[in-house]
N, C-alpha and C positions, 0 to 999 in steps of 0.2 A: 113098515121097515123094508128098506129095498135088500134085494138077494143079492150075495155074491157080483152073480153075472151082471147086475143095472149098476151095479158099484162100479164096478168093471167098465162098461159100456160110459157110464158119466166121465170118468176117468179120461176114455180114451176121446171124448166129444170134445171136453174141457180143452186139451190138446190141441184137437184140430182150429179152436177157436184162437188161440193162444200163438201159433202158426198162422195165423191168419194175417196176410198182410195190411189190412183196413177190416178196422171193426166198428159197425153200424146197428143203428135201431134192430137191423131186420134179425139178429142174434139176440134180443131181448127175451127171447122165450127159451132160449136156451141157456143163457146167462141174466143172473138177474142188473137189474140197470146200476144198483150199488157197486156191485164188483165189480162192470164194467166200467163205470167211473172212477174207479178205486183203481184199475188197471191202468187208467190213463195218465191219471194222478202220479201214480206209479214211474211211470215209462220218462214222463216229465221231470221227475227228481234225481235223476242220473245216479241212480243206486247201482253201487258196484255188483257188476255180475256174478263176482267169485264170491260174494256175501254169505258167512253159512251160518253167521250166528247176530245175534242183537249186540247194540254197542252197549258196555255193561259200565255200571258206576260200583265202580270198586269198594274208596272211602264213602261209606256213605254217613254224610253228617246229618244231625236231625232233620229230618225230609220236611222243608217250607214249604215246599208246595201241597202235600197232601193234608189236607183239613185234620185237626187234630180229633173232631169227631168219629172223622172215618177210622181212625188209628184207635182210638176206643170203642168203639162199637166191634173195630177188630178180634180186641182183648176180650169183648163178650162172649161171641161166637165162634172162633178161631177154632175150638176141639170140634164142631158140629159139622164145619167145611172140611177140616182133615181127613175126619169119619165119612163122609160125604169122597171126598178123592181116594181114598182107601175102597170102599166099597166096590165103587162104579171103575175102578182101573181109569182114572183121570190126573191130569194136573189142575186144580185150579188155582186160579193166580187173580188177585186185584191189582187193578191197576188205576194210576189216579188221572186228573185231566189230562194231560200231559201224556198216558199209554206209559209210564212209566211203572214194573211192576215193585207194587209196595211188599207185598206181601204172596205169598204164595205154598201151597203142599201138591205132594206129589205119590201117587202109588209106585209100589215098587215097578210094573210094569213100566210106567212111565217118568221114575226120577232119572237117569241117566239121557234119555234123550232129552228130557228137559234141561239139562245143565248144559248139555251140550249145544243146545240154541241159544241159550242164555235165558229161556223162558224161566225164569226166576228172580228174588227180588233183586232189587238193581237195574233189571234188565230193560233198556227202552226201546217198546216197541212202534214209535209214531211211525206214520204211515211213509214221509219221508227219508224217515233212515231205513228202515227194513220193508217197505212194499206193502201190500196189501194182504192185511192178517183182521181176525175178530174184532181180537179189541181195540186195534184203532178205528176199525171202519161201525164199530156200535158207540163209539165217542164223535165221531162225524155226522152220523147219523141221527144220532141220540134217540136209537132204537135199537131194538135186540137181531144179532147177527147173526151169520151161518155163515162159514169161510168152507170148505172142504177142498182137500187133497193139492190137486195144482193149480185154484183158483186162487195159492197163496203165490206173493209172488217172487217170496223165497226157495228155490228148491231144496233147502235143506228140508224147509218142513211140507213137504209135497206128502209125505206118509203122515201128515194130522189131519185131523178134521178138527173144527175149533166153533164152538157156541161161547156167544158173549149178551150180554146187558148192562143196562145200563145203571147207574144205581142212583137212587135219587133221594135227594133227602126230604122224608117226612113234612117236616115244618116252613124248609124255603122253596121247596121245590126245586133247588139246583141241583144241577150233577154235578155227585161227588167224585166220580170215580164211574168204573165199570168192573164187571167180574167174568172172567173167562173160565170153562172146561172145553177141557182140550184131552183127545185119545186118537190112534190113529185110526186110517179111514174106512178100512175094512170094520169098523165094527160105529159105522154112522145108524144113528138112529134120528128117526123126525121127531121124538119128545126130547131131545138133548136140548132146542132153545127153551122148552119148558124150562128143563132143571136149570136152566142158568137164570131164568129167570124168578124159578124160585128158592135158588141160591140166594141172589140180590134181595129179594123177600127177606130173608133170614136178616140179612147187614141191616135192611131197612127198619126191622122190629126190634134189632140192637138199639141202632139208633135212639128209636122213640125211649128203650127202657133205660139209658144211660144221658137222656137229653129232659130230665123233667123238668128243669128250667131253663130253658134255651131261647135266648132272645137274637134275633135274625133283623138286621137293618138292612135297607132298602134306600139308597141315596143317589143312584143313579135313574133320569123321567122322573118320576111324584115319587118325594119321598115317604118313606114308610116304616114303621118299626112294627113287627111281631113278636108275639110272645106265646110259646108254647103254639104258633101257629095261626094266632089270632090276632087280629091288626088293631092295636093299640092307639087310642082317641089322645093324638097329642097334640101339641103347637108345633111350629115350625121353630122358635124357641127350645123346647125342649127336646127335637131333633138333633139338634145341632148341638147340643148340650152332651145326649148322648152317643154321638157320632166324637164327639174330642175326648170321651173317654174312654172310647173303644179304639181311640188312635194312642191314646196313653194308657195302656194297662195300669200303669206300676201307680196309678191315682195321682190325682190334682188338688193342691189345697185352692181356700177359697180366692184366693189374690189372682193364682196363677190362671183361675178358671175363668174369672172375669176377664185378667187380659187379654185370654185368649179369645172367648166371647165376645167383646165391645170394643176391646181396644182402646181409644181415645176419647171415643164417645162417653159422653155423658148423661151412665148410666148407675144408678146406687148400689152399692153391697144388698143392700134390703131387698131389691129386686130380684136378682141373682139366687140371694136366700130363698124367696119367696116359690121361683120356679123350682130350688131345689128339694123345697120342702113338698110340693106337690108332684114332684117326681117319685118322691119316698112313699107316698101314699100310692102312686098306682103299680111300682115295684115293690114294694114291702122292705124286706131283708135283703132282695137283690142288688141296691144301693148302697154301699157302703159310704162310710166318713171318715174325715181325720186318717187319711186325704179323703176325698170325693173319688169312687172306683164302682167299676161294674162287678159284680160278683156271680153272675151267670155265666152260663155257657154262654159263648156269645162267639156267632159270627156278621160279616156282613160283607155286601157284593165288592165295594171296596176297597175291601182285607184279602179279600180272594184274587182280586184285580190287580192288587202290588204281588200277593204270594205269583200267578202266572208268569207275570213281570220278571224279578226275582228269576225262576224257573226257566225262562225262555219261553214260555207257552203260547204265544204272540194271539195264537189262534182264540184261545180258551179266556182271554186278556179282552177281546177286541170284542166278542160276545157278549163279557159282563159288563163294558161302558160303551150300554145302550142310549145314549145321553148325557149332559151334562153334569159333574159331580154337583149337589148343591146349589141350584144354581140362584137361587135368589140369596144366597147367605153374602153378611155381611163380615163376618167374624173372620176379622185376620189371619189366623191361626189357618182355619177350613180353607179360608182363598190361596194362600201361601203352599198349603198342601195339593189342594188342585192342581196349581199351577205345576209341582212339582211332577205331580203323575200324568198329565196334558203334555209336559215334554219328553217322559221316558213312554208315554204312550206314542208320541208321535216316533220317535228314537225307532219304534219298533213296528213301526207301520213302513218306514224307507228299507228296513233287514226284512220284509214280507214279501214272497214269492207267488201269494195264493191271492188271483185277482177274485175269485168268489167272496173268499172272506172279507177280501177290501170291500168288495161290492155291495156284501150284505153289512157292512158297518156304515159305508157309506148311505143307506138305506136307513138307519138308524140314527146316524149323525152327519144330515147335509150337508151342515157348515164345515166339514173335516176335510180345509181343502190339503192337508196334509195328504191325506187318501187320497182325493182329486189327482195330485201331482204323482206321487206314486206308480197310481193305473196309468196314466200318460205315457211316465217309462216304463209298465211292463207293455203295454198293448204297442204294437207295429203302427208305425203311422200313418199308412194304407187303411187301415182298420176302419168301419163306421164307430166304436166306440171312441176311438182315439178320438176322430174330433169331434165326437158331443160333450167328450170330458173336457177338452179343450176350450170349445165355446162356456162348457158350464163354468172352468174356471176366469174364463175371461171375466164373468158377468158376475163373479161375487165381488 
């Protein structure tokens, strides 16, 4: 644990960096390369200077964007992170992809200035609106962070220090969310990433004790279905069977399931039955009838894909379609829905400001000359990238 005085002294180093009129590798040992990235990010988003609190969502309506898991797994643990911000004189706060906080407690030390920032639920903290803080830069990262004092790049909270992680779910391995503590800076300690990271522990052993049947679909590159964590020996048939009813919660009778499945093709009721009856055999009871319905916990990359969408999340959107929805499906239903989220995907690629993320989806999805066009008008036309995008789009 550093003294007083090294507090002090970081402090004033941070500063001079911060004052600095060009900032270069050769500061990487004094700042780490995240923040300094995170500062550039920053500088780039034209965050108002007078900024001294997070922009807050007042109404707040049932939160689509946050995974309904995470919000039960909440209801688990919630007295345990309380007692946990009580203790340690902390705020912690979850927040979901998006840096949006869901949920949050506050010791008495620290509720007042927490309100005051707006670090509380409602309160959104992307990297873009408010600068460079924890929890957004452990959600860009999607590893455990360290913000301290005026390496944030708000100075209302120049007096926090702030450890975050990232929270992952047990079963699909996505991030659900992140968990921040937050105290101010005089009392930084080097095991506070620990505790946040075995805060997110705690969410994540919710998770598993409120998820015992939890099925996880996978329809973006090879599709895939999970169950309880374990990849389930299907058809592509029966993919797709239960990809339309995790697009229809409220169940499908049998008429409605084949249309959507076949369509015009001429294919029998019997057949239909026949897949559905061997769907029943490797879900059990989690298959419902009369209508045909999923009765698990159930998410999938997807569902999380439209919720960012929905959200604004363009970023967190663009990461989970790693590829094509379905892409050898026949079924009307699934192509029609494709089609629908390919164009508010695209929609949300031309509102995108961050050529990384273009970059790395383009990485992802080469044909997306949607992106292609995009980087074109963010990059100067001077640029070497400009025209290798340029030729690249010439040639699809």
């Amino acid at each position: 644990m550093l003294s007083q005085h090294e507090l002090l002294q970081k402090r004033h180093d941070i500063d001079l960096l911060r004052q600095s009129s060009s900032m270069s590798l050769q500061h990487a040992d004094q700042l780490s390369q995240s923040i300094l990235s995170s500062w550039q990010r920053s500088k780039l988003a034209d965050i108002p200077q007078e900024l001294e609190a997070a922009p807050l969502i007042i109404q707040t309506q049932p939160n689509q964007q946050s995974p309904n898991v995470l919000k039960v797994a909440l209801a688990h643990c919630s007295e345990e992170l309380k007692h946990i911000a009580q203790q340690s004189s902390m705020v912690v706060a979850v927040g979901d992809v998006g840096s949006t906080i869901v949920w949050s407690a506050a010791s008495g030390q620290m509720r007042q200035a927490a309100e005051r920032v707006h670090f509380v639920q409602g309160g959104q903290w992307r990297e873009d609106l408010v600068g460079t803080n924890a929890l957004a830069l452990s959600l860009k990262t999607q590893q455990s962070s360290c913000v301290f004092s005026n390496e944030h790049y708000m100075s209302s909270i120049h007096d926090w220090v702030c450890y975050a992680a990232p929270i992952i779910d047990p079963y699909s391995k996505q991030i659900l969310g992140v968990i921040d503590l937050s105290t101010t800076w005089n009392h930084h300690n080097s095991l506070g990433l620990l505790a946040a990271e075995r805060c997110a522990s705690i969410i994540q052993s919710a998770l598993v004790e409120c998820q015992k049947q939890h099925l996880f679909i996978r329809a973006f590159t090879v599709p895939q279905v999970l169950f309880n964590g374990k990849v389930l020996v299907l058809t592509p048939r029966q993919i797709e069977i239960l990809t339309i009813l995790a697009l229809c919660p409220q169940g499908m009778n049998l008429e409605n399931l084949h249309q959507a499945l076949y369509g015009e093709r001429k294919v029998s009721m019997g057949t239909l039955k026949a897949e559905m009856s061997q769907l029943r055999d490797i879900l059990g009871g989690l298959l419902g009838s009369r209508p045909y319905r999923l009765l698990a916990t159930l998410e999938a990359d997807f569902l999380q894909a439209e919720q960012a969408l929905d959200a604004g999340y363009i970023e967190h959107a663009l990461k989970l379609c790693r590829g094509i929805f379905l892409a050898k499906t026949e079924s009307p239903f699934l192509c029609t829905w494709r089609d629908c989220l390919e164009s508010r995907l695209s929609e949300a690629i031309f509102r995108s400001n961050e050529i990384d993320v273009l970059l790395k989806h383009l990485a992802y999805c080469p044909e997306a000359i949607d992106a292609v066009e995009r980087l074109i008008e963010l990059t100067p036309s001077g640029h070497p990238a400009h025209q290798i995008l340029v030729k690249y789009k010439d040639g699809q």
